[in-house]
C-alpha positions as CSV (number, residue, x, y, z in Angstrom):
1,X,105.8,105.7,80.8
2,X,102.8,107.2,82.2
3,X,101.3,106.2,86.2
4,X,99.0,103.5,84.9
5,X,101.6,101.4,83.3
6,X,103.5,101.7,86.4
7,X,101.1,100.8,88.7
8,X,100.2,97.9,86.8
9,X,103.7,97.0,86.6
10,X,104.1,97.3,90.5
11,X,100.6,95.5,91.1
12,X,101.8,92.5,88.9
13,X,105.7,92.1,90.1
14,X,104.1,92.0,93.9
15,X,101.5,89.7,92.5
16,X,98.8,91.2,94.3
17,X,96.2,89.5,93.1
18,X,97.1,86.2,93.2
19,X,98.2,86.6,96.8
20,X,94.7,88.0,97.8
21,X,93.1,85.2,96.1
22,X,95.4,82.5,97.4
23,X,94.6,84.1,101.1
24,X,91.0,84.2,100.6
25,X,91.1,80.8,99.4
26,X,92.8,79.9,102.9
27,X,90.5,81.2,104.5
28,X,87.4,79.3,102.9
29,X,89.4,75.8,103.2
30,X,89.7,77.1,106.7
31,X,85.9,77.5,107.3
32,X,85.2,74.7,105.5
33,X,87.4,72.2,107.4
34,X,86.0,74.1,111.0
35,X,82.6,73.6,109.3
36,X,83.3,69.4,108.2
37,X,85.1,68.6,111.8
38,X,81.7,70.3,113.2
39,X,79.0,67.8,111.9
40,X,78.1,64.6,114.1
41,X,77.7,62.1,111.0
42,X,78.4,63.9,107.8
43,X,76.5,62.6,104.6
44,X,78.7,61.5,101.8
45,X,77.6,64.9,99.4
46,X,79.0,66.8,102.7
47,X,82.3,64.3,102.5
48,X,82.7,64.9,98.8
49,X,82.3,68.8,98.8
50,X,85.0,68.9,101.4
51,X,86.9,66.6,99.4
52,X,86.9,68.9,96.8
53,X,87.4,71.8,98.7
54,X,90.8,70.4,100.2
55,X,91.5,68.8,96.8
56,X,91.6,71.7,94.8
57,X,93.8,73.4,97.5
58,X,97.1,71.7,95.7
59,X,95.8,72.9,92.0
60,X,95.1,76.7,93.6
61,X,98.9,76.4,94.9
62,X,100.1,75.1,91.9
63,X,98.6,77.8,89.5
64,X,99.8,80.5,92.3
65,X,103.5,79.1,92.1
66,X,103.5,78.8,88.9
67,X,102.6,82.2,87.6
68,X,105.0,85.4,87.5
69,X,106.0,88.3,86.4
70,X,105.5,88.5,82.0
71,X,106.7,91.9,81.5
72,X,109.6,92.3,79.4
C-alpha cells in the first residue's frame, strides 16, 4: 500500500472533511443568527433567508451522521 492510499484512508476514517464543513457551517448559522437578532424590524426576504439558513442546519446534520467510512 503506498502513502497516498493511507493518507486517504486516515483522512476518510477521521472524516475530516465532513467535520470541517459541519464546523464551518456552525459558524455561518452562528453569524447569521447574531446578524437576524441584530436588525430592528427585519423584512420578510431577511426572515426567509434565515429561515433557510437554520432550516437546512437539520439536513447538513443529517448528511454528516449519516455518512462513514466505505472502505472495505
Amino acid at each position: 500500500m503506498d502513502v497516498l492510499t493511507r493518507w486517504a484512508e486516515v483522512v476518510d476514517a477521521y472524516r475530516v472533511v465532513p467535520r470541517v464543513l459541519v464546523f464551518g457551517y456552525g459558524v455561518m448559522l452562528y453569524h447569521v443568527s447574531v446578524w437576524f437578532m441584530a436588525l430592528a424590524d427585519p423584512t420578510g426576504s431577511q426572515a426567509a433567508f434565515a429561515s433557510t439558513v437554520f432550516g437546512a442546519a437539520a439536513a447538513v446534520f443529517g448528511l454528516y451522521t449519516g455518512t462513514g467510512r466505505k472502505w472495505p
